[in-house]
N, C-alpha and C positions, 0 to 999 in steps of 0.2 A: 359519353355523357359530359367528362370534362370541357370539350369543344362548346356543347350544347350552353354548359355556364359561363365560360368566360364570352360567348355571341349576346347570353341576355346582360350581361354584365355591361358590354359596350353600346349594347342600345339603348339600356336606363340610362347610361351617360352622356349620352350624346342626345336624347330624349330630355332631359333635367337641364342641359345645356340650352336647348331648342325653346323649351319653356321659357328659360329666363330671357334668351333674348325676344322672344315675342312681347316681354314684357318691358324690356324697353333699357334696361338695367347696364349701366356705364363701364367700358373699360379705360381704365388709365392706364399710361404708357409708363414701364416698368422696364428691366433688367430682364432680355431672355432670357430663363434659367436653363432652359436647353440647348444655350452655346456657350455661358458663362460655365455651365457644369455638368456637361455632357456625358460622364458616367453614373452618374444621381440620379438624370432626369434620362426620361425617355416620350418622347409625343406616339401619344396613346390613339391618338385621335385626332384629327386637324380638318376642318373645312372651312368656308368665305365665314360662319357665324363663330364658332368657336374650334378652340384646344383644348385635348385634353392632354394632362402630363403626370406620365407616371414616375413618381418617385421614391427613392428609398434611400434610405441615411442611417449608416451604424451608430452605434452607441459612439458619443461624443463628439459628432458630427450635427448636423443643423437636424431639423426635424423635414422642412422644404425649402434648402437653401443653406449657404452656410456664412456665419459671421452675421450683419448686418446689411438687410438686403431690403427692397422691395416687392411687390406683387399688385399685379393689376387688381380688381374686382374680380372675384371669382369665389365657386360653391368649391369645398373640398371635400371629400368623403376618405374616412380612415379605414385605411386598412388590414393592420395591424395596431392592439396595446398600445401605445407608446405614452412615458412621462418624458418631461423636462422642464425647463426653464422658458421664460418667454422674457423681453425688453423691447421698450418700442427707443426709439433717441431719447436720452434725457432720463427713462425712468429706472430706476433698480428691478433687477432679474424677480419676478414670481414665478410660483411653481404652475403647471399645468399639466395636465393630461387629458388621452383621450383614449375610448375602448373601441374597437374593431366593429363598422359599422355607422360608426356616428356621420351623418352629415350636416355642413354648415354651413353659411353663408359669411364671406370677409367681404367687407370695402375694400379697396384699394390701401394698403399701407406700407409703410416702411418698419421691419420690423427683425428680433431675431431669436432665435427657437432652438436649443438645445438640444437633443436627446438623452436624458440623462442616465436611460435605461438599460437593461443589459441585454433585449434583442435590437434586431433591425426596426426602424420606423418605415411605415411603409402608405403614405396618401396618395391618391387621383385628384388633380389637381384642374376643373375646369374652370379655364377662363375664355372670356368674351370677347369678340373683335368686332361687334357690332357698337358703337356708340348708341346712345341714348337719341330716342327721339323726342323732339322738344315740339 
């Protein structure tokens, strides 16, 4: 049964990823996170339209990334609780959280995320390698 969940688990993902680039929706050119920090991240998922990257960060480590980083466009889905702090450049640290399940859609940004809590943080991270069709 476990096998059975984590097969639907990779297909919604890769399914929600296939969506969005049908839809036409931009990646920008970011920071690998899965060579910049290859114990973090793990590629969950990779083919010609999208990646998916799975990641996990302890308590006081980033939440998807660590320090002040970027990321292309891409939908993220939580997967585990996790609180922290959030700063994009330029602004002071706000708090943030998110509850196991949520998914979201980012732009492209440069940004940096905390974990302020006392488990692991744990998101699926898909982004896009399809450009925008104009």
């Amino acid at each position: 049964m476990k096998g059975s969940k984590s097969t639907r688990r990779k297909l919604l993902l890769a399914g929600l990823g296939g969506l969005a680039a049908q839809f036409g929706i931009p990646r920008a050119e970011a920071q690998d996170a899965a060579k910049v920090m290859p114990r973090a991240y793990r590629v969950a998922f990779e083919n010609e339209q999208l990646r998916v990257l799975d990641f996990v960060g302890r308590p006081g480590m980033g939440i998807c990334g660590e320090g002040m980083h970027s990321h292309p466009a891409r939908l993220n889905i939580v997967m585990s609780d996790w609180q922290g702090v959030a700063s994009t450049p330029g602004t002071a640290p706000k708090p943030a959280q998110r509850k196991f399940g949520d998914v979201f859609w980012r732009e492209a940004e440069t940004h940096k995320v905390e974990n302020t809590g006392k488990t692991p943080s744990r998101v699926m991270i898909v982004e896009l390698k399809t450009p925008r069709k104009t």
